[in-house]
C-alpha positions as CSV (number, residue, x, y, z in Angstrom):
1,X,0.0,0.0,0.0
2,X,3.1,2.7,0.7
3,X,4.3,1.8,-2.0
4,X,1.5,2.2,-4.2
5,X,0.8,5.7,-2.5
6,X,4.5,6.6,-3.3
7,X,4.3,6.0,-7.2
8,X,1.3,7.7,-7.0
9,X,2.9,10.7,-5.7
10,X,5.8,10.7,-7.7
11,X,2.9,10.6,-10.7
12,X,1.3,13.5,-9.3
13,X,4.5,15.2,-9.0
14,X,5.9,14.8,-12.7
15,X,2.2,15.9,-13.9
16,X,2.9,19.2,-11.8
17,X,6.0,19.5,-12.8
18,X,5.1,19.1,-16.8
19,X,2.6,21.6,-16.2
20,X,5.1,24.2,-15.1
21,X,7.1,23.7,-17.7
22,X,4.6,24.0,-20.5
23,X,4.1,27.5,-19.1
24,X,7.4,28.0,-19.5
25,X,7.9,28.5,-15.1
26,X,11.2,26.3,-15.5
27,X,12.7,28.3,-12.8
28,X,9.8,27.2,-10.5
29,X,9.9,23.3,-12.5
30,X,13.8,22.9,-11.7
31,X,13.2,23.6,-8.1
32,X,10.4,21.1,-7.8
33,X,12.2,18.4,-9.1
34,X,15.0,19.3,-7.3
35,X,13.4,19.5,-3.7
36,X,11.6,16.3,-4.3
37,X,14.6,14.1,-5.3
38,X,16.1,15.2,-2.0
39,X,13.3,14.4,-0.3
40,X,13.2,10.8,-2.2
41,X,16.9,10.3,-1.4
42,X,16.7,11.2,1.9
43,X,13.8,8.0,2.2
44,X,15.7,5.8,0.5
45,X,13.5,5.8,-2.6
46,X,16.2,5.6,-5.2
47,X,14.5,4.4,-8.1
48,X,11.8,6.9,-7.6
49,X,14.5,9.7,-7.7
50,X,16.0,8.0,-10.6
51,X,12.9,8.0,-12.5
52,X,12.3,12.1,-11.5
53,X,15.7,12.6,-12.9
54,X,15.5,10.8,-16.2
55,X,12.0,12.3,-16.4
56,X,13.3,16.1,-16.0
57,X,16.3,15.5,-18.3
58,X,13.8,14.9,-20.9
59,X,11.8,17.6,-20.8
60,X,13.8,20.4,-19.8
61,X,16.0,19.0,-23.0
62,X,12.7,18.6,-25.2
63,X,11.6,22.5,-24.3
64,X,15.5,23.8,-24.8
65,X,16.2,24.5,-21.8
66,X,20.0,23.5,-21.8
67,X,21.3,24.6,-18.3
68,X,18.3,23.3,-16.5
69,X,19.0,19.7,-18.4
70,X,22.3,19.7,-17.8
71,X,21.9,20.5,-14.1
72,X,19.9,17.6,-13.6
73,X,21.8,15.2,-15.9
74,X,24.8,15.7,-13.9
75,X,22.5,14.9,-11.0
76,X,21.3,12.0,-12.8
77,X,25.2,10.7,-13.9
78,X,26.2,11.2,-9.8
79,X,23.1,9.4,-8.8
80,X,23.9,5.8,-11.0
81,X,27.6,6.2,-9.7
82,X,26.2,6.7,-5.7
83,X,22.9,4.4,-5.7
84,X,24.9,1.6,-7.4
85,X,22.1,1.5,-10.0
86,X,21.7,-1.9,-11.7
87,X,21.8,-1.5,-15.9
88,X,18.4,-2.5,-17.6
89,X,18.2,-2.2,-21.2
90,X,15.2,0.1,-20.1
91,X,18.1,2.5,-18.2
92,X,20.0,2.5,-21.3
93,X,18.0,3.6,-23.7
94,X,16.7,6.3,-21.6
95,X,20.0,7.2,-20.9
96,X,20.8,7.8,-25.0
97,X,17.5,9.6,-26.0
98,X,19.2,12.1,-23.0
99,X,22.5,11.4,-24.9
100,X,21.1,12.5,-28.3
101,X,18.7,15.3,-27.3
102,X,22.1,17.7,-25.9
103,X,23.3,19.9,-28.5
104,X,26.6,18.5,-30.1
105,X,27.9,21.6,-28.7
106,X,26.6,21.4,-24.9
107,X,28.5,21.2,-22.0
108,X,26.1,19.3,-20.6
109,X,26.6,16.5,-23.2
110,X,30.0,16.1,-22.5
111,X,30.2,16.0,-18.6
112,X,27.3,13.8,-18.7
113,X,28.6,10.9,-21.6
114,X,31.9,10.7,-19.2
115,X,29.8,10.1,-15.7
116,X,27.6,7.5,-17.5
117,X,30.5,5.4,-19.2
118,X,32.1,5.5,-15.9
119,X,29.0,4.0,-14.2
120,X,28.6,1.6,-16.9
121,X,32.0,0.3,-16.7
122,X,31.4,-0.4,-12.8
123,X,29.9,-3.7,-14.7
124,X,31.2,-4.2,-17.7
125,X,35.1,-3.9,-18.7
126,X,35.4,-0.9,-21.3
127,X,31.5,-0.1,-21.0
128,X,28.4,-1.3,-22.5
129,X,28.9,-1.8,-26.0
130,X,25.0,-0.9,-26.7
131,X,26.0,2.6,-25.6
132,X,29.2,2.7,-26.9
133,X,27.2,2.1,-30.4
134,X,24.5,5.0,-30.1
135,X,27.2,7.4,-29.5
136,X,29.5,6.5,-31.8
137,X,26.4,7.0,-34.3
138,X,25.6,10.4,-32.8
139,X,29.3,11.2,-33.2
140,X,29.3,10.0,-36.9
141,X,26.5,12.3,-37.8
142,X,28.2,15.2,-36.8
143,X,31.2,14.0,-38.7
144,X,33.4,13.7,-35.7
145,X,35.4,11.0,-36.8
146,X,37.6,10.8,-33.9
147,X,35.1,10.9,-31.3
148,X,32.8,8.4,-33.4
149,X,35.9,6.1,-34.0
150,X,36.9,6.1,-30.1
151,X,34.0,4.4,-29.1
152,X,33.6,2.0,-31.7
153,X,36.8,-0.1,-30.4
154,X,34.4,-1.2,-27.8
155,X,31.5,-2.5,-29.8
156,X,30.7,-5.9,-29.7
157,X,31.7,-8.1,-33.0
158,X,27.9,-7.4,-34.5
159,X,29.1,-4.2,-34.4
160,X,32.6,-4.2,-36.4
161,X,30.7,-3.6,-39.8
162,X,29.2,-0.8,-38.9
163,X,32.5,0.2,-37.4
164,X,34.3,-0.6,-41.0
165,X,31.9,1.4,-43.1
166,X,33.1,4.3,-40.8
167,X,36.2,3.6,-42.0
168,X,35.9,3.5,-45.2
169,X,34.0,7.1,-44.9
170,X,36.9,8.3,-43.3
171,X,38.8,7.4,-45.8
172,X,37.0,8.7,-48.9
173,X,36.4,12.4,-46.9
174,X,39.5,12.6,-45.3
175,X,42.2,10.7,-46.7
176,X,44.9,10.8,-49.4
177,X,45.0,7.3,-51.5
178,X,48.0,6.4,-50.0
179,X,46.6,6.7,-46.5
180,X,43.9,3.8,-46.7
181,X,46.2,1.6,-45.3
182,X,46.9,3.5,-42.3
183,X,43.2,3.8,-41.3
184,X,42.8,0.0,-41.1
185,X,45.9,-0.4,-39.3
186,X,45.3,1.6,-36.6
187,X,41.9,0.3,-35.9
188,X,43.6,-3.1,-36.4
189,X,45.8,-2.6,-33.5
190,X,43.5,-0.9,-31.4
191,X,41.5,-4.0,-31.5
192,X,44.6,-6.4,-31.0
193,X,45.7,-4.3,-28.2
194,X,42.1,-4.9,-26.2
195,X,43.3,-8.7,-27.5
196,X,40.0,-8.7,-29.6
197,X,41.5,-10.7,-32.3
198,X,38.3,-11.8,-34.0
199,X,37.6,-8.2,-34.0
200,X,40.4,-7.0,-36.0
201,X,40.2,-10.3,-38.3
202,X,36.4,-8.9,-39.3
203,X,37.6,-5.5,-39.5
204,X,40.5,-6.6,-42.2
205,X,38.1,-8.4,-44.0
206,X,35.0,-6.2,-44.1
207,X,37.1,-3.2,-44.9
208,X,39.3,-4.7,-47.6
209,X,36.0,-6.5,-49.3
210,X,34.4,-3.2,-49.2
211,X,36.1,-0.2,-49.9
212,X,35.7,1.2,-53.2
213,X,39.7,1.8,-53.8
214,X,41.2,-1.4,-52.8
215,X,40.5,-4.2,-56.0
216,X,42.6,-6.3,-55.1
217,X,42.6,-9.3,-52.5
218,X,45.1,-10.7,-50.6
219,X,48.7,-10.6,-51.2
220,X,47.3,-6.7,-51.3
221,X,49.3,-3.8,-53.3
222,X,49.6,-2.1,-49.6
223,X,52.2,-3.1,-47.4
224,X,50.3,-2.6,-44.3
225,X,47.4,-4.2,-45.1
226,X,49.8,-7.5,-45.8
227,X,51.4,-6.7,-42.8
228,X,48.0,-6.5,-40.5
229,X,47.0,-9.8,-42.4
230,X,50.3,-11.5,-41.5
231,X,49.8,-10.1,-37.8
232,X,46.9,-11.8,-37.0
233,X,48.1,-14.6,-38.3
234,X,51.3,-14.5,-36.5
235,X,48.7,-14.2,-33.0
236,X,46.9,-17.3,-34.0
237,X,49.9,-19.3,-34.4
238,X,51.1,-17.9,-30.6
239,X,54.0,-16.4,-32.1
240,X,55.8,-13.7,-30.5
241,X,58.8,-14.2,-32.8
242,X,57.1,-13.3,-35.6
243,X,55.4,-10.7,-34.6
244,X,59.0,-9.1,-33.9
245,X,59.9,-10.5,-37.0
246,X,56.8,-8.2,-38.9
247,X,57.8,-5.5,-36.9
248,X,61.4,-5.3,-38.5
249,X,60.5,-5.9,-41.9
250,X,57.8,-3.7,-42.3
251,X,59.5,-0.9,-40.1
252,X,59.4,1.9,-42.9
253,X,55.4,1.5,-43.6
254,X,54.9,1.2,-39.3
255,X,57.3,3.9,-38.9
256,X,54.5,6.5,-41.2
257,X,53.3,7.0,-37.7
258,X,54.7,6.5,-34.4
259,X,52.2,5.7,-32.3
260,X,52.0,2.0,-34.3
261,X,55.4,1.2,-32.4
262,X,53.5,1.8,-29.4
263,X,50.7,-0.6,-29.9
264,X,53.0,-3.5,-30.8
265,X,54.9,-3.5,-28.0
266,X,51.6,-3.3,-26.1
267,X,50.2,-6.7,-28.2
268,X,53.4,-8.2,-27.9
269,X,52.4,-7.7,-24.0
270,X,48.8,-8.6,-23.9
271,X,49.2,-11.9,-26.0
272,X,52.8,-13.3,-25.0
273,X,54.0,-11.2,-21.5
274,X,56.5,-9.9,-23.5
275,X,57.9,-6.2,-24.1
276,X,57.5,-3.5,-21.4
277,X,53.9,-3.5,-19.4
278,X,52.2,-0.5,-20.8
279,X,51.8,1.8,-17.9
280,X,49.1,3.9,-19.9
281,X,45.9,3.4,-21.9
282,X,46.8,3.5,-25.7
283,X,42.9,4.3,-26.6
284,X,43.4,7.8,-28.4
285,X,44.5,9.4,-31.8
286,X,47.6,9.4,-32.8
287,X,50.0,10.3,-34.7
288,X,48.8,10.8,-38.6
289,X,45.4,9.1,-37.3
290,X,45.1,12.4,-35.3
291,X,45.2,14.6,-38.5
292,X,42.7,12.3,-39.9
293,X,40.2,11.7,-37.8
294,X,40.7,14.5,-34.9
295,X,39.1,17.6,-36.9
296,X,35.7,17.3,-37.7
297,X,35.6,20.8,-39.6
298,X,33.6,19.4,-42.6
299,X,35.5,22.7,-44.6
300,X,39.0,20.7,-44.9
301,X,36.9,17.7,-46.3
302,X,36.7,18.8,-50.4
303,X,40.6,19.2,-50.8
304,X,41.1,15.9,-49.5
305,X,38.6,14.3,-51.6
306,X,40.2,16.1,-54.7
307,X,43.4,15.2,-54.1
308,X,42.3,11.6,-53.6
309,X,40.7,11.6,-56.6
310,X,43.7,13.0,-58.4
311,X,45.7,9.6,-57.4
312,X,42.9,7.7,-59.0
């Protein structure tokens, strides 16, 4: 029965609330909602005061009302790290319509995306790859190919195709011919470095039997496409060796950018136990990968395409 009178309460509550806010009072809306969640934490009612919080994201978001939704977003991101809030597939997708209605230029977006993935990864290593996906999708929209790519090294293996046509964007916007092969590698590594080998085997594959400019199969006309082909297979064959072998013979194409030294070391660690512990994540841009993907400015794009169309 207390229980029923609660959610009955908390019904009454939002319907006051929405009222206020359709009369544009939002001053007098944040306060309620604000006053009652500290009432409903101080009884313990923690998924009643989640469930104001999600609700008032939404609607302050839905009437544009920025600073009041980010206010109670970053309420709502400290509230699933405090309550140890249990993920439902429910939670999650509220969490990304939140997610998707900021602005891409909000603060609010991006000190509430950090709080969540932080909360998510309290149960799952690198984060839940379902939210991993609707940002990265978010972030490809808005053609922020670094952002986007980021994330997608945590999807799940459903998700590497989607993942390789992003890729293969990348390179037709951004990159010169000669620079296919470096987008591939670096995603490549980045998966062998999380040791996600069927990963970056999919990614190889998908990418190379779908991009417009490669024609060939393998032995390939790149080097670094051979080389990411014979580094897989040096992995399945549990062979350090080679892998240090690769490394030396293909030094000139790896040395193109530096930070591809960095994640062989760090594979030659996660598979074998052998090289130097990395003492850091290696989950960024890089090198010539930062160039590529880092600046979303859709104005540099037409050059590059030009130019790659002038290798043709």
């Amino acid at each position: 029965m207390s229980r029923r009178r609660t959610a009955g309460g908390l019904e009454r509550t939002l319907k006051n609330v929405e009222k206020n806010v359709e009369q544009g009072n939002y001053y007098e809306a944040f306060q309620m909602y604000t006053s009652v969640y500290n009432r409903l934490i101080g009884e313990r009612k923690y998924d009643d005061g989640l469930k104001l919080l999600i609700s008032g994201c939404l609607m302050f978001l839905s009437h544009d009302q920025s600073d009041n939704g980010t206010e109670l977003s970053v309420m709502l991101g400290d509230h699933l790290l405090t309550n140890h809030t249990t993920p439902t597939a429910e939670l999650t997708e509220q969490l990304i319509d939140i997610i998707r209605k900021f602005d891409k230029t909000s603060m609010g977006r991006q000190r509430f995306i950090p709080k969540v993935f932080k909360w998510s990864k309290m149960y799952t290593e690198h984060g839940d790859p379902v939210l991993h996906k609707a940002c990265a999708e978010i972030y490809l929209q808005e053609t922020d190919y670094g952002t986007c790519c980021t994330h997608c090294q945590y999807l799940d293996l459903d998700g590497v195709e989607f993942y390789s046509q992003t890729l293969i964007e990348v390179s037709t916007v951004r990159a010169f011919k000669s620079e296919l092969g470096l987008i591939i590698t670096w995603a490549v590594l980045q998966f062998l470095t999380l040791k996600r080998t069927e990963h970056a085997r999919r990614m190889l594959r998908l990418y190379t039997s779908n991009h417009p400019h490669i024609k060939s199969s393998f032995p390939f006309q790149e080097p670094l496409l051979n080389f990411i082909h014979f580094l897989i297979s040096a992995i399945d064959r549990r062979s350090p060796q080679l892998v240090k072998l690769l490394k030396d013979k293909y030094k000139k194409s790896l040395d193109r950018d530096p930070c591809f030294s960095e994640y062989l070391e760090k594979i030659l660690w996660v598979y074998f136990q052998e090289s130097t512990k990395p003492t850091s994540s290696m989950g960024g841009l890089g090198g010539l990968m930062s160039s590529l993907l880092g600046n979303n400015d859709s104005s540099s794009g037409p050059s590059r395409v030009t130019e790659m169309t002038d290798l043709d």
